[in-house]
Structure formats: C-alpha cells, structure tokens
N, C-alpha and C positions, 0 to 999 in steps of 0.2 A: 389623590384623584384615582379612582377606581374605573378599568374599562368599560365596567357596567355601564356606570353612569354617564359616561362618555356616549357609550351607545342609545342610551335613553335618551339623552338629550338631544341627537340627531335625528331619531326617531319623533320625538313631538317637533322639530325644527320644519320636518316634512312634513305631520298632519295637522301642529298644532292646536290639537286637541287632545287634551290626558288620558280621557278613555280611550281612544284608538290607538293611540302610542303605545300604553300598555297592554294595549289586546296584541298587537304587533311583535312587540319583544316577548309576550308571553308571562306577563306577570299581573298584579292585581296593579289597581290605580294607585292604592293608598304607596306600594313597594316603588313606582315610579315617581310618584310626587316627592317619596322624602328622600330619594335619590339626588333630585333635580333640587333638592332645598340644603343638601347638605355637599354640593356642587357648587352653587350661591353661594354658600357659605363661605366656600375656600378659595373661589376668587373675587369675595371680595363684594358681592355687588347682585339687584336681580338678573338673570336670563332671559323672564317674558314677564312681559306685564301680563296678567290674567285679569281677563274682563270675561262678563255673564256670559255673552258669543264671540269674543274675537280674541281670544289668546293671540298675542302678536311677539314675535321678539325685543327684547330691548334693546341698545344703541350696543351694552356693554356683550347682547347674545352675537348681535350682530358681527363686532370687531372677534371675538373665539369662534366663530363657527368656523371659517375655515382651516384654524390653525387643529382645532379638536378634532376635523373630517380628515386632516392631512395624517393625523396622531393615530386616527381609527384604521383608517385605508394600511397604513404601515403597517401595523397590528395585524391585521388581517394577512397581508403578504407575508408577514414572519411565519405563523401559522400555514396557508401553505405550502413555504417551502420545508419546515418544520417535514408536515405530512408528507410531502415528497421524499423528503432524507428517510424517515421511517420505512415508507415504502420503497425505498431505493429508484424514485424517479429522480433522475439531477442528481445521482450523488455521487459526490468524487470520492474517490480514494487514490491517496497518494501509496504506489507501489515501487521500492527499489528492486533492483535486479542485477544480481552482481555479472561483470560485464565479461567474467571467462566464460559464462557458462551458453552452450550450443543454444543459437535460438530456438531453434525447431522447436523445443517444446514447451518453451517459455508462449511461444504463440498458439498452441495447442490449447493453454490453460486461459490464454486474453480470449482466444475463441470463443471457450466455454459460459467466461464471466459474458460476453457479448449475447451468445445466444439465451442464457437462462435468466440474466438481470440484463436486461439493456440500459435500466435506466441506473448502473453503474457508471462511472466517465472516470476508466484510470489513467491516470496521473503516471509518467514512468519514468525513473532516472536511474541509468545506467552509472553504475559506478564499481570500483573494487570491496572488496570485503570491509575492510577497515574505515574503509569511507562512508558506508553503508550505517555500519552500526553506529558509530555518531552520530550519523542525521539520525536514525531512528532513534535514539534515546534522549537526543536534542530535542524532541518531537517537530522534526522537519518531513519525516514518513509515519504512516501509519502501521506498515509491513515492508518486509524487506526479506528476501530469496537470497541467499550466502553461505559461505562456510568459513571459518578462520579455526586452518589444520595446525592443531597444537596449542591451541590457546584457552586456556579453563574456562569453563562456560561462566555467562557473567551472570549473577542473579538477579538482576533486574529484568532479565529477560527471558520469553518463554520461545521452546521452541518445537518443532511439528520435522521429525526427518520427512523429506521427500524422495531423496536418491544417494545410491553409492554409485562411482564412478572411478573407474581406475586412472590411474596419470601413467605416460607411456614417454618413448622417447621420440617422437615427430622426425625421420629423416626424411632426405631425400631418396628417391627411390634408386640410383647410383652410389647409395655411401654403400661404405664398403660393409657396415653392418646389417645393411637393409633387408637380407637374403633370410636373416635368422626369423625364429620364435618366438626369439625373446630378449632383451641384452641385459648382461647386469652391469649394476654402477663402476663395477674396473675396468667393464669394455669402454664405458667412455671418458677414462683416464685420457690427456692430452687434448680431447676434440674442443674443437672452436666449438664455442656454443653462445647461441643468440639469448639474451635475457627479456622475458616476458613483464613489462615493469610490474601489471594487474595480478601477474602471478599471485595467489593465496598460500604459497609454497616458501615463498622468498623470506628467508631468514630461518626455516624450518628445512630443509632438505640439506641445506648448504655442512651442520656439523655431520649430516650422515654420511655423505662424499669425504670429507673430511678427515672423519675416523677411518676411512678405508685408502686415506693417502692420494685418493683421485681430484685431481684438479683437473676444470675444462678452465680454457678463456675466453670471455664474454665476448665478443668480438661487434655485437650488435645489439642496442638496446627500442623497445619497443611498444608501444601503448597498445597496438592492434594486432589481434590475431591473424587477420588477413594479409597483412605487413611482412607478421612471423612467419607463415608458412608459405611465401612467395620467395623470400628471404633461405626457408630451409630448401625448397624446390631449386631453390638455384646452385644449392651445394655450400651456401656461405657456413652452414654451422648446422649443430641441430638444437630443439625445443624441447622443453617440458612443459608439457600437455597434457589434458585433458582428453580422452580417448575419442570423444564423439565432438569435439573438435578439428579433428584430423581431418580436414573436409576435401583435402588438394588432389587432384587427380596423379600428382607426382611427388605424396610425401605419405609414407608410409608410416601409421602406429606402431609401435613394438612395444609388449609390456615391459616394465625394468622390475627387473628381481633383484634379491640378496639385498636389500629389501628391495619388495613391492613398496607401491606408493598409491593410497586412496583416498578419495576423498567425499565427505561425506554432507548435502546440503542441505540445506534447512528452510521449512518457513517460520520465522521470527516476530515477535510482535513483545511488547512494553511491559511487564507482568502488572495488572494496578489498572491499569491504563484503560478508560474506558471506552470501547470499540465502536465503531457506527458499524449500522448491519450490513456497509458494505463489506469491510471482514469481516465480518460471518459467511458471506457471499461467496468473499476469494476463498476461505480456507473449506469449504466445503468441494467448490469443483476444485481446487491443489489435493484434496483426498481422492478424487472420483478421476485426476490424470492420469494416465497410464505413463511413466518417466521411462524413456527409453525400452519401452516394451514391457515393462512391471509395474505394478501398483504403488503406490507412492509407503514410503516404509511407514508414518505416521498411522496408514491404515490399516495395517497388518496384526497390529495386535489390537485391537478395539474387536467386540465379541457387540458390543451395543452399539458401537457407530458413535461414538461421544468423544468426543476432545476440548479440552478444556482451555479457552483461548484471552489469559489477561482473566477475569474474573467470570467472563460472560461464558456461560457453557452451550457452545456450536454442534446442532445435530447435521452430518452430513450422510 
C-alpha cells in the first residue's frame, strides 16, 4: 500500500467522482483509477461500486475508510514535524554540560541558541566529565561541554576547543597563604584540604603532589561547588578550582606553580554520527561566544569559518 493511493482514495471518498478526484490530487483519471484498482486489489475486495452517476462506496470502502484517514492524517503529522526538525521549529537537543564549569557563560551560549533558533528546546544535563562522555557515546546526548585532563583523546569522538582555564588553589581569605601571588604545590604540603568529588583533576594531580613529597588531608568531601567554597571561606580546608569559579566574596584564587595546572574544554560530539541541525545551531553560536573575554579557541584558526562536526560540515 502506497500513500498515493491512500490519498486518492480519500479524495474520490469526498467527491466521488474520478474526474474530480484526479483533478484534486493533480494527476490524470486514468493514473487515479489504476491506483484505486490496484488498492482493490490488495485488500482484497471493491472500494466503490461505480455506476453511470452515483459512484458510491462499498460496505468493504466503508469499514477502511477510517482506519486509511487515521493512516493519512499521521503521515501528514510525521511530515510536519519532520519540516519543523529541519527548520529547527520543536527541536530538541539534548545538551551535557560538565558541572565544574562557571555558569555565566554556559548561559551566555543557551542565550544565544534562544535568541537566534528559538525553535531550538535544549535539553541539559549537568554532570561530571566522565559521566558525560558515556551518555554521549551511549547516544544518551547529542553534544556535551567537558574536558577529561590527562586522558587520550577517544577516537570516536570529535572535538571543537572553546576555552583554556587555569586551576588555582581556592582559600580562605585569612589562610595564611592568601596574601601571596601565587602558591606552589610544597606551600601546601600538610593543609587540610576539601576534595571536589566532580573534580576532572581527580586521579590526575594526585602523582604530581606526590612526586614532590606533598600530602594534604582531605578533610571534606563534596559534590557542590557552593558547598566547597562556603566550606574553604570558613577556614575548614582549601580547594582545587577552577579560576572563574572562585566566586565567594571571602575565598581567594591563587594560581599554583611548579607546576601550573590548566585545563582545557571542549565541544564534543560522536564522530559518524548523524547530527540534527540543532547542532549545527549549538556549535555555530559555541564559535561566535566570547569564553571568559576571548573568542572560543575552536575559532581561532579557521581563515573560512568551517569546522567540521561528525560528518556534517557546520558554516558558523
């Protein structure tokens, strides 16, 4: 059964008459007749009796008509929401967003999708890095915002830099190191220190303290930022952080040297993977964000403005 002819047959159902029916759909008589006969055919039985003036339905047109109009009308709805997804009316996109990282400008970029696609509807789950790339390659996400420091890039997957960000050590603004520049990893040899569970650092910083003999002890563990740095403000310990997370009016950044510590995010997406034009959407304004005062790194060496996302090539 062919939608044509589904459609033809509702059409003479309303005017029952051949010539009009086919003047209606836009075809000749003869293309609508053996339509309707080779429909007959396939279930079985006639559709109308045809008489000189009263083409009427049959008992057997009668009982399919509305299951056929039920069949047509869905058809038509698939269609479009179809054209909606195309044109980015109603279309979802599922976005992760790894949860160390500072809102502000994570809302900057939902702003952007908002004012330029409206008819975008993202989808957002906050999770850590590792969390993140699972659902995405599970295809539970469609894109996901992350970085996992230290870990070989996977080849299943493409990625777009947006931002470099320094990691710092969060104190209070009474620790005794709070006064300096800068602190390196021997200054905080002995200090309590509160553990970030989300941390994207965790297992990766730990042999570099290590190697230089410095132990803190964790003294506090934690899922939230805001937890962490109420927590460093009160003197319990200090954090490793994220520089433009340091948001507390009585916890001070300090960058750590000997080594430095950075890290660097990404927009992520399935390589293969066939994308709906809402990413194309996101990853167009994630170029055109400004991250922390600078351009997103992905768009810095593009000379044409092209990047290349899963198979589909994204002009932003």
């Amino acid at each position: 059964m062919e939608m044509h002819q589904v459609r033809y047959f509702l059409a003479l159902c309303e005017d029952l008459n051949f010539t009009h029916a086919a003047e209606r759909c836009h075809v000749s008589q003869p293309s609508l007749t053996r339509a309707i006969k080779q429909l007959e055919d396939e279930l079985g039985g006639a559709l109308f009796h045809r008489e000189r003036a009263n083409t009427h339905l049959s008992e057997l047109g009668r009982i399919v008509r509305p299951h056929l109009l039920h069949v047509y009308n869905e058809m038509e709805q698939v269609k479009r929401e179809a054209g909606d997804f195309k044109r980015l009316r109603q279309t979802p996109l599922k976005l992760g967003i790894m949860c160390t990282i500072a809102p502000d400008q994570i809302i900057d970029l939902i702003g952007a999708v908002r004012t330029r696609h409206a008819g975008v509807e993202l989808q957002l789950l906050d999770a850590n890095g590792w969390e993140l790339q699972e659902r995405l390659l599970k295809g539970d996400l469609e894109v996901a915002i992350y970085c996992l420091p230290g870990s070989e890039p996977d080849e299943r997957l493409h990625v777009l830099p947006l931002f470099r960000e320094q990691i710092v050590a969060a104190l209070g603004s009474r620790h005794r190191l709070a006064a300096r520049n800068a602190v390196s990893v021997k200054d905080l040899d002995g200090e309590c220190y509160i553990h970030r569970t989300n941390c994207e650092f965790a297992g990766y910083a730990d042999p570099v303290f290590q190697a230089q003999n410095v132990s803190c002890t964790a003294v506090y563990w934690s899922e939230r930022d805001d937890w962490t740095l109420a927590m460093v403000a009160a003197g319990l310990g200090w954090a490793f952080m994220p520089i433009n997370s340091v948001n507390h009016p009585a916890v001070v950044g300090l960058p750590i040297i000997e080594p430095e510590f950075w890290r660097e995010v990404n927009l992520v997406t399935v390589r293969g993977r066939p994308h709906s034009p809402a990413v194309g959407a996101l990853v167009r304004e994630a170029m055109r964000t400004r991250w922390f005062g600078e351009p997103a790194l992905g768009a810095e060496g593009s000379t044409r403005g092209l990047s290349k996302v899963g198979d589909e090539l994204i002009r932003y």
